[in-house]
LUMLUMDREN-2810 file (N, C-alpha, C; in Angstrom, 1 decimal):
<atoms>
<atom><aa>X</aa><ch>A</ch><at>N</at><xx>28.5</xx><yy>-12.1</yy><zz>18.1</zz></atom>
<atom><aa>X</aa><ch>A</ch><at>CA</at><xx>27.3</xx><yy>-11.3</yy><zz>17.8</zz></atom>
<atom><aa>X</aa><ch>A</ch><at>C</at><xx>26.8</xx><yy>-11.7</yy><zz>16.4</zz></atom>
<atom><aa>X</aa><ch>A</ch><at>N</at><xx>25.4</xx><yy>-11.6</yy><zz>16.3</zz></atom>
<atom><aa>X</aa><ch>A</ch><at>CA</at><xx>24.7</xx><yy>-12.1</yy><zz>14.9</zz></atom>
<atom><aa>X</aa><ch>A</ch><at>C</at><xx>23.5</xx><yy>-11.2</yy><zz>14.7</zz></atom>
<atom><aa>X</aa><ch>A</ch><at>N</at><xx>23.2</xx><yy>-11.0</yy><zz>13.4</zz></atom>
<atom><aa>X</aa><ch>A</ch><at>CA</at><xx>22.4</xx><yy>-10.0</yy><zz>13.2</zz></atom>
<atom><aa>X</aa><ch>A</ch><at>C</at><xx>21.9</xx><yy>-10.5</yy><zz>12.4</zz></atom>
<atom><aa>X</aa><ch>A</ch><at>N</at><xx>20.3</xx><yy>-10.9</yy><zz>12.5</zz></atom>
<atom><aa>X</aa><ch>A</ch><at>CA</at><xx>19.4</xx><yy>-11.4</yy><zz>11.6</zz></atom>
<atom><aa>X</aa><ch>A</ch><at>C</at><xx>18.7</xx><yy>-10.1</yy><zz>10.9</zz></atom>
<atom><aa>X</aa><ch>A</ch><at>N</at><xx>18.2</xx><yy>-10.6</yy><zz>9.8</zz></atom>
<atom><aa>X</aa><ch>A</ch><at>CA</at><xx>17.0</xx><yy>-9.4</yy><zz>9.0</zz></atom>
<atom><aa>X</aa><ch>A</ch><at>C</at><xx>16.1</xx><yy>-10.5</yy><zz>9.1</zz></atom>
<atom><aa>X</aa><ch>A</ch><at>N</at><xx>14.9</xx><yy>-9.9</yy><zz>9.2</zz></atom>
<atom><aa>X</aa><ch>A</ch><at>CA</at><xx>13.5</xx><yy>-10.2</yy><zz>9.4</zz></atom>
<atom><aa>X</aa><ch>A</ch><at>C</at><xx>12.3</xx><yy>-9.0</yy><zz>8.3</zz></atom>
<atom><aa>X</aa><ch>A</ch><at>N</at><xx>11.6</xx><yy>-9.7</yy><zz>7.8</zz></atom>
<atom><aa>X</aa><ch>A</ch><at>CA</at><xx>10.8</xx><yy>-9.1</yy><zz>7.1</zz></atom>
<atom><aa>X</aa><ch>A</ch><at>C</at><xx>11.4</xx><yy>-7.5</yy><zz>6.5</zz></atom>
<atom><aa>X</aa><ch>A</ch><at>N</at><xx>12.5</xx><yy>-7.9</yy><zz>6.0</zz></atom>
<atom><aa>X</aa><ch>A</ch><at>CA</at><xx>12.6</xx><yy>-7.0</yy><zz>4.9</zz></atom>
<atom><aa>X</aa><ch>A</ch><at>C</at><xx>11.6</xx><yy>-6.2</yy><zz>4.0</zz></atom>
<atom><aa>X</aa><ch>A</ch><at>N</at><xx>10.9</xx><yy>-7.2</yy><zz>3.0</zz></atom>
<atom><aa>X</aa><ch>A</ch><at>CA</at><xx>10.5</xx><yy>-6.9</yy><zz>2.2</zz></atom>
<atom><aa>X</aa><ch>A</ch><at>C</at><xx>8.8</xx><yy>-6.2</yy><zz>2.5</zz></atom>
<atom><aa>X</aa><ch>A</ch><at>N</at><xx>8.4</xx><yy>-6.2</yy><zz>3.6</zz></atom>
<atom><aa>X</aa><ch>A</ch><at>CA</at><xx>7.4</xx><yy>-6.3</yy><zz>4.3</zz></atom>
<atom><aa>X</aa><ch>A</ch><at>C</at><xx>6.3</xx><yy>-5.0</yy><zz>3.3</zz></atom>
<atom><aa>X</aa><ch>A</ch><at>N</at><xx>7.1</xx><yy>-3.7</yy><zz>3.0</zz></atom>
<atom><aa>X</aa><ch>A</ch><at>CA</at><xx>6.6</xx><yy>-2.7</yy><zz>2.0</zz></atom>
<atom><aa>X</aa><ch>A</ch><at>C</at><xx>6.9</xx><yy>-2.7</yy><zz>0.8</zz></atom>
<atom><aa>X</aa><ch>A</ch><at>N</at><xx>7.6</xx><yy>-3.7</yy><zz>0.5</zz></atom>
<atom><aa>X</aa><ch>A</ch><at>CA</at><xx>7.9</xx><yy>-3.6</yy><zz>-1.6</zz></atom>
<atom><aa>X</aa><ch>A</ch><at>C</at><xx>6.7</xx><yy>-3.4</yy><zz>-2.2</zz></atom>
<atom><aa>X</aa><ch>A</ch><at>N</at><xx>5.8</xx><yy>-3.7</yy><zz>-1.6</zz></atom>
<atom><aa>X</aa><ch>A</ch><at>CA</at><xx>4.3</xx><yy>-3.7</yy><zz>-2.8</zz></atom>
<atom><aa>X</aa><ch>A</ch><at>C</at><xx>4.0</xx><yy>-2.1</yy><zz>-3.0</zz></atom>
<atom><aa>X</aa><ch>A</ch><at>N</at><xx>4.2</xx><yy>-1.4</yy><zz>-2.0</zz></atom>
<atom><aa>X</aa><ch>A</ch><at>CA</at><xx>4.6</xx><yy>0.2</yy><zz>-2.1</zz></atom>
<atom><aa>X</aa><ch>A</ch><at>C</at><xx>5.0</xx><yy>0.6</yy><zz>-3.0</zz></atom>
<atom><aa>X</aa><ch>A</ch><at>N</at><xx>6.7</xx><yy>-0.1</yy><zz>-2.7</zz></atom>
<atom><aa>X</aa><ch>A</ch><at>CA</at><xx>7.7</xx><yy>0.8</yy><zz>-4.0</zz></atom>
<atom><aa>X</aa><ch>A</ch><at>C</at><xx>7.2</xx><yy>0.4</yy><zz>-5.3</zz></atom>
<atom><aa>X</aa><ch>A</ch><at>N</at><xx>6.9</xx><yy>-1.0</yy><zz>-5.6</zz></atom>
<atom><aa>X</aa><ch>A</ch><at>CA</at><xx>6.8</xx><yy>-1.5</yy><zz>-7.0</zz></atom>
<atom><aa>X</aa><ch>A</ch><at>C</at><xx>5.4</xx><yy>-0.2</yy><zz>-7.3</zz></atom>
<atom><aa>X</aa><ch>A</ch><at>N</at><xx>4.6</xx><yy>-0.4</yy><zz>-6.3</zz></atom>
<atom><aa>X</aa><ch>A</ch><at>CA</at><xx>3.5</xx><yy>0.4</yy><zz>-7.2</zz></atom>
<atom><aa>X</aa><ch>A</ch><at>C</at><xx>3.5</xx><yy>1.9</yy><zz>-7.8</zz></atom>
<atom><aa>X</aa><ch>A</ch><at>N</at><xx>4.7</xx><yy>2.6</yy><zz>-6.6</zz></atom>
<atom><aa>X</aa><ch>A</ch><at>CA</at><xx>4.8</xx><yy>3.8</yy><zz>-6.7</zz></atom>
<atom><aa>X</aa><ch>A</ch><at>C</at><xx>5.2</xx><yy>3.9</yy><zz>-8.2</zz></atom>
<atom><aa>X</aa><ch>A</ch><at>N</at><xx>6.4</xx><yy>2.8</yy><zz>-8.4</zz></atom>
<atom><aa>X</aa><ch>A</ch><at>CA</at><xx>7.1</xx><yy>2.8</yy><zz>-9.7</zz></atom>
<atom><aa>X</aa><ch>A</ch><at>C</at><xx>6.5</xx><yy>2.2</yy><zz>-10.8</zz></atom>
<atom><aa>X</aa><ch>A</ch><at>N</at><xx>5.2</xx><yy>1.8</yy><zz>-10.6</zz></atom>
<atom><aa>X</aa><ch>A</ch><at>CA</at><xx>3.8</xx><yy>1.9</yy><zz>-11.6</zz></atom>
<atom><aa>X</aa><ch>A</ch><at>C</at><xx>4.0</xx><yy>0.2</yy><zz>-11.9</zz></atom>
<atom><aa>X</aa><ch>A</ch><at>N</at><xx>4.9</xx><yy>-0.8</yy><zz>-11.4</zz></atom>
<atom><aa>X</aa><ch>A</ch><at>CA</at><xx>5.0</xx><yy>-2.3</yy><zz>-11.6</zz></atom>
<atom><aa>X</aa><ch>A</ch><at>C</at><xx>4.3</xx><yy>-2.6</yy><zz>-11.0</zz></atom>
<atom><aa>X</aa><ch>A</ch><at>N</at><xx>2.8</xx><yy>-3.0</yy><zz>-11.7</zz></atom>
<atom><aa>X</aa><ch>A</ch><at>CA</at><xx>1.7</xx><yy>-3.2</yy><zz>-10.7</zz></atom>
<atom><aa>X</aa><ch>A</ch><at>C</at><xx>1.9</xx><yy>-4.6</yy><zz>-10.6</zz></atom>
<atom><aa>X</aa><ch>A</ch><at>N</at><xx>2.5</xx><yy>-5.6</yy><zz>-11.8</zz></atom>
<atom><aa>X</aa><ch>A</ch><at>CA</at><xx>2.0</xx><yy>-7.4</yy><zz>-11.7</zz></atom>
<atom><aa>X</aa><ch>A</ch><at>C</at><xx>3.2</xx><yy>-7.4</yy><zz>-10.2</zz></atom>
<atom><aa>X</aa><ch>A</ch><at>N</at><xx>4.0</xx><yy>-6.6</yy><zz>-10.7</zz></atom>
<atom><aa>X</aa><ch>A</ch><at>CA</at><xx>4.9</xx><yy>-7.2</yy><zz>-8.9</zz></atom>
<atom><aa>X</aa><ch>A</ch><at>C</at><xx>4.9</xx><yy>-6.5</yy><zz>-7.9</zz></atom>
<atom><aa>X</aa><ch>A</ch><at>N</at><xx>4.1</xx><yy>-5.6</yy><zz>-8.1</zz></atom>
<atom><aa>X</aa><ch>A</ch><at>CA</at><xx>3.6</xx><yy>-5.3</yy><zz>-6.2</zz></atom>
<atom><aa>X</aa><ch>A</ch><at>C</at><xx>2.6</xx><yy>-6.1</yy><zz>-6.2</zz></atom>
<atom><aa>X</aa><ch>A</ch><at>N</at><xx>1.3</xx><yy>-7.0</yy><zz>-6.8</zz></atom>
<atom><aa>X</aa><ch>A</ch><at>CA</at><xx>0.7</xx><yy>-7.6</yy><zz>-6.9</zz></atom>
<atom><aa>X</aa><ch>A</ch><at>C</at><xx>1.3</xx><yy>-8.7</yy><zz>-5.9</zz></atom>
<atom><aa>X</aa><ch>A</ch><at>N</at><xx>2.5</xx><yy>-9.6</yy><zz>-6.3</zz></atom>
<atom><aa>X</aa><ch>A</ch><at>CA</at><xx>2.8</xx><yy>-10.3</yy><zz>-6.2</zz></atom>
<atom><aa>X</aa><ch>A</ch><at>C</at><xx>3.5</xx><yy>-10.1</yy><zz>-4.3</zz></atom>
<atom><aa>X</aa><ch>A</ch><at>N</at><xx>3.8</xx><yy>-9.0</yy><zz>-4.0</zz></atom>
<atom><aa>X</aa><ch>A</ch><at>CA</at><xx>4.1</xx><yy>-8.6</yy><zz>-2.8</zz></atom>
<atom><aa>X</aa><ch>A</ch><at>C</at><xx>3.2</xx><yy>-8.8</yy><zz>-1.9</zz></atom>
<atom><aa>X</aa><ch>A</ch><at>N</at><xx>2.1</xx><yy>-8.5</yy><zz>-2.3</zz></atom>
<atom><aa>X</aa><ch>A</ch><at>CA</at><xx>0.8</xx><yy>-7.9</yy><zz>-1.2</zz></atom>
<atom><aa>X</aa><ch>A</ch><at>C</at><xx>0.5</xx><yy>-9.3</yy><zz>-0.5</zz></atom>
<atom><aa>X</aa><ch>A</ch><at>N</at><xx>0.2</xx><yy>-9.0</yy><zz>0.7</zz></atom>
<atom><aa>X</aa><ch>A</ch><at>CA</at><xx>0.5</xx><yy>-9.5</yy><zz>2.2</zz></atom>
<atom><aa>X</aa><ch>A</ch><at>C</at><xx>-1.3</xx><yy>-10.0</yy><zz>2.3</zz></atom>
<atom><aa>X</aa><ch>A</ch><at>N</at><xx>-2.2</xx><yy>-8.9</yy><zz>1.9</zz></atom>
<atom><aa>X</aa><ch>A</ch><at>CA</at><xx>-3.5</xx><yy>-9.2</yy><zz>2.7</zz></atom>
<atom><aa>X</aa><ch>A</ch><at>C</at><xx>-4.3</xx><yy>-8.4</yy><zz>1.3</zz></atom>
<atom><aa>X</aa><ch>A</ch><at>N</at><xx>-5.7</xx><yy>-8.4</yy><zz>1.4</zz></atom>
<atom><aa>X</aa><ch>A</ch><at>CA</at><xx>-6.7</xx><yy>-8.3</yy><zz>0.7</zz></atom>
<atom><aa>X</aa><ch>A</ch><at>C</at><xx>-6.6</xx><yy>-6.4</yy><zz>0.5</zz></atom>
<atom><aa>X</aa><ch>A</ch><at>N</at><xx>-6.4</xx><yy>-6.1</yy><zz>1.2</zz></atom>
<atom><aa>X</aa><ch>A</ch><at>CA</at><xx>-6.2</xx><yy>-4.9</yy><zz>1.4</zz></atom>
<atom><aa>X</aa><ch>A</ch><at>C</at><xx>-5.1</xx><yy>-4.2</yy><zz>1.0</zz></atom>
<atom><aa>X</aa><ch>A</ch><at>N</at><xx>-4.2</xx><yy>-4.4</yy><zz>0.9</zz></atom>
<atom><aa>X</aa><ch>A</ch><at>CA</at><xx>-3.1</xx><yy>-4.5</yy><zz>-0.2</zz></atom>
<atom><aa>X</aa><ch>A</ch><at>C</at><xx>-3.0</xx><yy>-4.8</yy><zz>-1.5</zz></atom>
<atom><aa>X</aa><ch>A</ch><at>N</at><xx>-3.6</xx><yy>-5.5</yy><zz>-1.7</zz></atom>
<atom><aa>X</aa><ch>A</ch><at>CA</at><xx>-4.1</xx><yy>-6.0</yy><zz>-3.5</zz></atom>
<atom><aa>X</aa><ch>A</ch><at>C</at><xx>-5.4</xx><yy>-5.1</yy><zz>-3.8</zz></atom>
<atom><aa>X</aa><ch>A</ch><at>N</at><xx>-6.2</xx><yy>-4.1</yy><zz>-3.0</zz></atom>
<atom><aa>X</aa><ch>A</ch><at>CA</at><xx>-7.0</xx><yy>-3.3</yy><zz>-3.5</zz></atom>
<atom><aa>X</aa><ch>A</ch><at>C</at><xx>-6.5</xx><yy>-2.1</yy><zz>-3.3</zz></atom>
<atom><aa>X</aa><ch>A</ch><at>N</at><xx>-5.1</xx><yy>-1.4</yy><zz>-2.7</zz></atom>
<atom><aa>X</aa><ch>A</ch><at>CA</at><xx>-4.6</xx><yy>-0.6</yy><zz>-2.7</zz></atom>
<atom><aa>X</aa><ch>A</ch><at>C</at><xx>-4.1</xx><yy>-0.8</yy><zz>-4.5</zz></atom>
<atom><aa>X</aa><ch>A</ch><at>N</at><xx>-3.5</xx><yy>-1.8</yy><zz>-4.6</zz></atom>
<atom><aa>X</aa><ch>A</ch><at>CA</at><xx>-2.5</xx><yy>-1.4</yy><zz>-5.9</zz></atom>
<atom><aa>X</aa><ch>A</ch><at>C</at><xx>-3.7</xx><yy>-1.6</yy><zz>-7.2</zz></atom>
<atom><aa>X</aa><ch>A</ch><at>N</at><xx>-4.8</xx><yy>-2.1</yy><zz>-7.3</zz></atom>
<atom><aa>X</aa><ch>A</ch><at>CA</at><xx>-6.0</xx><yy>-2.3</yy><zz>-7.7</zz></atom>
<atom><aa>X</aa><ch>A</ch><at>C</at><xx>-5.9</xx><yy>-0.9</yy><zz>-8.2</zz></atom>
<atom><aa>X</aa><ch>A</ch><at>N</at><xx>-6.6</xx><yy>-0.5</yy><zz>-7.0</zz></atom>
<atom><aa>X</aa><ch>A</ch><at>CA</at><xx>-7.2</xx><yy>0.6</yy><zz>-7.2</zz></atom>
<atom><aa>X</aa><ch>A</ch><at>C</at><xx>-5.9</xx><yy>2.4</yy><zz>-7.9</zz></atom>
<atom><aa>X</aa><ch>A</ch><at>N</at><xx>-4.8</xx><yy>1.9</yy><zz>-7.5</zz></atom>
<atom><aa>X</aa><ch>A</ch><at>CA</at><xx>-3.4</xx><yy>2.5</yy><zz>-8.1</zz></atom>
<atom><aa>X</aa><ch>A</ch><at>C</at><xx>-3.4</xx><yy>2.9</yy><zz>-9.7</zz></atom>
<atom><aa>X</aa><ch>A</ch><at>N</at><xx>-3.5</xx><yy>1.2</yy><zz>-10.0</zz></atom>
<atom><aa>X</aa><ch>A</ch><at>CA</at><xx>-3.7</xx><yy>1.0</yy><zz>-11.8</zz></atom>
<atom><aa>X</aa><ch>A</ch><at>C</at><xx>-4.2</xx><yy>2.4</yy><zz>-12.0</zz></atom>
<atom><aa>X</aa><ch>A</ch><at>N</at><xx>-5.9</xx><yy>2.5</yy><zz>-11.4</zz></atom>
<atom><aa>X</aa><ch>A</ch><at>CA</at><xx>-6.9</xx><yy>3.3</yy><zz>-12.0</zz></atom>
<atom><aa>X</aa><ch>A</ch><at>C</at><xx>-6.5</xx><yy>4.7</yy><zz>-12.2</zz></atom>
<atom><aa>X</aa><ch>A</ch><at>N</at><xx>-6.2</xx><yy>4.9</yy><zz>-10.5</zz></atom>
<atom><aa>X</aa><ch>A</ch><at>CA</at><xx>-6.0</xx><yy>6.1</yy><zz>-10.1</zz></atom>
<atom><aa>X</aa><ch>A</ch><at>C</at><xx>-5.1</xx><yy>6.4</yy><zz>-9.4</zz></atom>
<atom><aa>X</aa><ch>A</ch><at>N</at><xx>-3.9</xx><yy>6.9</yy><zz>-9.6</zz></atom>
<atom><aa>X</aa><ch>A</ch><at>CA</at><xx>-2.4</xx><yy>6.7</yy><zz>-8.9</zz></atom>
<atom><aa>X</aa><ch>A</ch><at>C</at><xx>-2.5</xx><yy>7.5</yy><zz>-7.8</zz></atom>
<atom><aa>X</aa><ch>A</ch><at>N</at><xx>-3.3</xx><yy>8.6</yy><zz>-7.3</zz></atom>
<atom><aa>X</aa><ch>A</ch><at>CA</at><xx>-3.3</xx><yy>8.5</yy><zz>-5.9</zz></atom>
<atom><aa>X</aa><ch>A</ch><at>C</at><xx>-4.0</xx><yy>7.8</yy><zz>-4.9</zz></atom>
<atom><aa>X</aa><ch>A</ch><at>N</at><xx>-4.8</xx><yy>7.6</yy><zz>-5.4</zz></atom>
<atom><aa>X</aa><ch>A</ch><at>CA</at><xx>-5.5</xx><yy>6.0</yy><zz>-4.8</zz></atom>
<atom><aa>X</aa><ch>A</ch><at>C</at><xx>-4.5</xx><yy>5.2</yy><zz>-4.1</zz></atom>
<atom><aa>X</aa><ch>A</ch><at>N</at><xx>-3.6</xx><yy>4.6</yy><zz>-4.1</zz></atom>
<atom><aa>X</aa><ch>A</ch><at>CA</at><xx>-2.6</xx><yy>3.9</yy><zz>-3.9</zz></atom>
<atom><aa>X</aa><ch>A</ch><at>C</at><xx>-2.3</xx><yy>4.4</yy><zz>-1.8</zz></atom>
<atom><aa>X</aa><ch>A</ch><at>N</at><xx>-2.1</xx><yy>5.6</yy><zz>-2.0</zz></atom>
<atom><aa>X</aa><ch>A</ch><at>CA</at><xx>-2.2</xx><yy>6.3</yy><zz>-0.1</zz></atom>
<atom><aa>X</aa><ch>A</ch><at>C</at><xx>-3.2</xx><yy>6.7</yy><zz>0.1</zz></atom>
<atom><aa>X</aa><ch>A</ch><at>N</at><xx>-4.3</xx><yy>6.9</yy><zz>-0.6</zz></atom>
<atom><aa>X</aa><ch>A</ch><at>CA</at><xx>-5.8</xx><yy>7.2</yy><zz>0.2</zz></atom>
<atom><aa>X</aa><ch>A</ch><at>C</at><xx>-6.5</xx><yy>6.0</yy><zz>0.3</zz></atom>
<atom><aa>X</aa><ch>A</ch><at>N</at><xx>-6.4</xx><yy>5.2</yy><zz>-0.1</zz></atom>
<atom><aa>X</aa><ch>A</ch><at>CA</at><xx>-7.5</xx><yy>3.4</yy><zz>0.2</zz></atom>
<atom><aa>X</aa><ch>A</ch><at>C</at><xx>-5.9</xx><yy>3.0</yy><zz>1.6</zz></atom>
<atom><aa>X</aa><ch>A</ch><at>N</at><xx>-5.3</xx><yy>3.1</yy><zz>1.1</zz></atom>
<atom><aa>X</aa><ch>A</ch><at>CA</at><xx>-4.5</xx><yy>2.5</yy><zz>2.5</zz></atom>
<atom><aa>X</aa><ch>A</ch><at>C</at><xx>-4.5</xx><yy>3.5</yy><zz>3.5</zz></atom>
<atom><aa>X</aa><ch>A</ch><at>N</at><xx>-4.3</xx><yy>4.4</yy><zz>3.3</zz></atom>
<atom><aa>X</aa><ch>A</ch><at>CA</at><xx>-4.8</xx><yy>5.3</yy><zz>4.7</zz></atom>
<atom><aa>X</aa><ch>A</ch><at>C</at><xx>-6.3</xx><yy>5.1</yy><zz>5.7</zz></atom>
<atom><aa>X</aa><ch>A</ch><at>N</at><xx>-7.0</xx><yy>4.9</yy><zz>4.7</zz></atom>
<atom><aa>X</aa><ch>A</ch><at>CA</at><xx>-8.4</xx><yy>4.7</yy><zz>5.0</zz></atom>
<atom><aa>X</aa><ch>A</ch><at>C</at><xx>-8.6</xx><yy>3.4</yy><zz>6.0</zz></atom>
<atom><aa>X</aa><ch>A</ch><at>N</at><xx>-7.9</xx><yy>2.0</yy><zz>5.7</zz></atom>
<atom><aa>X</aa><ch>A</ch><at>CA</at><xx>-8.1</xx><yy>0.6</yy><zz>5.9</zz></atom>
<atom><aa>X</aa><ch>A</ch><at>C</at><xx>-6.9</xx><yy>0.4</yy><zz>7.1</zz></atom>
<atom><aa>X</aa><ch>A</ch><at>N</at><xx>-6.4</xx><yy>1.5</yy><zz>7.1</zz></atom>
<atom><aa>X</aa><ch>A</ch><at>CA</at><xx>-5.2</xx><yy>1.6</yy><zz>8.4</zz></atom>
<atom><aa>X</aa><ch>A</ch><at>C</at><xx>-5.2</xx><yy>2.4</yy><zz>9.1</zz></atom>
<atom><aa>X</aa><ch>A</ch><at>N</at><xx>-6.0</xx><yy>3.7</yy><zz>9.2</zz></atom>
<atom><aa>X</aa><ch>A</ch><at>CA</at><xx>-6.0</xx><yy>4.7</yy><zz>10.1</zz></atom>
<atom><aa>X</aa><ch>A</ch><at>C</at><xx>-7.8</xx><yy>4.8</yy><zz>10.2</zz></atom>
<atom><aa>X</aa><ch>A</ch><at>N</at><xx>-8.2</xx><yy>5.2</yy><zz>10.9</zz></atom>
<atom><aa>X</aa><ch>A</ch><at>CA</at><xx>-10.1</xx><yy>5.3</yy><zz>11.0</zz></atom>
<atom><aa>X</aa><ch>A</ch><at>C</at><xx>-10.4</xx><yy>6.6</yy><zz>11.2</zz></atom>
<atom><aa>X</aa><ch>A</ch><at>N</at><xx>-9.3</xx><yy>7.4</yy><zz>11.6</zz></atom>
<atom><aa>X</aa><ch>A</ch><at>CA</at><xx>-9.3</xx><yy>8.5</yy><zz>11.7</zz></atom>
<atom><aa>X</aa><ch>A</ch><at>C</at><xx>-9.2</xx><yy>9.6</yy><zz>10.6</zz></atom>
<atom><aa>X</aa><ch>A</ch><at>N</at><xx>-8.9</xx><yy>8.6</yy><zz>9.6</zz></atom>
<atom><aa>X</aa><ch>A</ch><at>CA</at><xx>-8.4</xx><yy>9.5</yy><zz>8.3</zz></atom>
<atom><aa>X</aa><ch>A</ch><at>C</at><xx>-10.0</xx><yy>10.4</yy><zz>8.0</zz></atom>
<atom><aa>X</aa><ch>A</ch><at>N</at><xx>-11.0</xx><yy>9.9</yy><zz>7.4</zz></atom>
<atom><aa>X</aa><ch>A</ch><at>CA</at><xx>-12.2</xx><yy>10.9</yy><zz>6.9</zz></atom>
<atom><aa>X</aa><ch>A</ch><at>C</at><xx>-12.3</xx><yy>11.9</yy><zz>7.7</zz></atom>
<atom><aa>X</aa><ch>A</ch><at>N</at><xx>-12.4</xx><yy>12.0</yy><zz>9.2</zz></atom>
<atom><aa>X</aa><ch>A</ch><at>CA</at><xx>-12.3</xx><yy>13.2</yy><zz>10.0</zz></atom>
<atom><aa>X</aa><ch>A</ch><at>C</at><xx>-11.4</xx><yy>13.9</yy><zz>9.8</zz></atom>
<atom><aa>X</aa><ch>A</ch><at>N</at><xx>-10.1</xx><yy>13.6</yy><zz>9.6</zz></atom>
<atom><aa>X</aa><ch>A</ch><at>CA</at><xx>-9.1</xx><yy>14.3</yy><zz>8.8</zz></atom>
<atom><aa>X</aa><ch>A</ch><at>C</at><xx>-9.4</xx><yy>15.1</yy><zz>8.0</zz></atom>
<atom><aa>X</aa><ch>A</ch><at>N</at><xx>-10.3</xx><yy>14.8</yy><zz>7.1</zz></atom>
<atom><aa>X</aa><ch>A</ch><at>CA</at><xx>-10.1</xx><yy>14.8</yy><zz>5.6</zz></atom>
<atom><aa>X</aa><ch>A</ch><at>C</at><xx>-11.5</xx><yy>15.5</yy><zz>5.0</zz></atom>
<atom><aa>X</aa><ch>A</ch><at>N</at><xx>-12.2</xx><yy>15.5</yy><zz>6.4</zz></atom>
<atom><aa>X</aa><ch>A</ch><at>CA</at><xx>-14.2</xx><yy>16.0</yy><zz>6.1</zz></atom>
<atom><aa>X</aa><ch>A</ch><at>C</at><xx>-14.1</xx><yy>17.4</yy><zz>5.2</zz></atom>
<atom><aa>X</aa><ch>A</ch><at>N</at><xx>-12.9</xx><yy>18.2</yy><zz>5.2</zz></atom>
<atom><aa>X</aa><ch>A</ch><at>CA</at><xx>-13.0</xx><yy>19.3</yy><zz>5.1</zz></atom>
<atom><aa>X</aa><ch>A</ch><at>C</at><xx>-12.7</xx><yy>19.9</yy><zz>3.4</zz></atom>
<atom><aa>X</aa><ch>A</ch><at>N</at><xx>-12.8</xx><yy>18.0</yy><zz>3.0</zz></atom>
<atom><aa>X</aa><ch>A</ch><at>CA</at><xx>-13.0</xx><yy>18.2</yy><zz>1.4</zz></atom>
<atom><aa>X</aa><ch>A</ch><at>C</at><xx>-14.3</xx><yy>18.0</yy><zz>0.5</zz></atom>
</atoms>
C-alpha cells in the first residue's frame, strides 16, 4: 500500500492571509482571483471571505441583498 499527498498546500494563501502574512499568501495564490482576495485583505480584513465568496459562489449577493 502507498499513500500519496497531492495538493496540500492548495489553501495556504488563506491561512497566511488570515494570519495577516500578506507577501506569502501572495506568493501562494493560484489564479488572479486569489491575489485580489488577499489585495484586497491588506485594505480590509474582511474583504478576504467576501471578494472570494463573491468570485466562487454567484449566489452570494442574493444571499446577502438584505444588507
Amino acid at each position: 500500500m502507498q499513500i500519496t499527498v497531492q495538493d496540500e498546500g492548495r489553501d495556504m494563501w488563506q491561512v497566511y492571509s488570515s494570519l495577516k502574512e500578506y507577501t506569502a499568501a501572495l506568493e501562494h495564490c493560484r489564479d488572479s482571483l486569489q491575489r485580489d482576495c488577499v489585495y484586497a485583505a491588506q485594505v480590509f480584513p474582511l474583504a478576504l471571505y467576501t471578494v472570494f465568496a463573491i468570485g466562487r459562489n454567484q449566489g452570494f449577493w442574493s444571499a446577502m441583498s438584505y444588507i
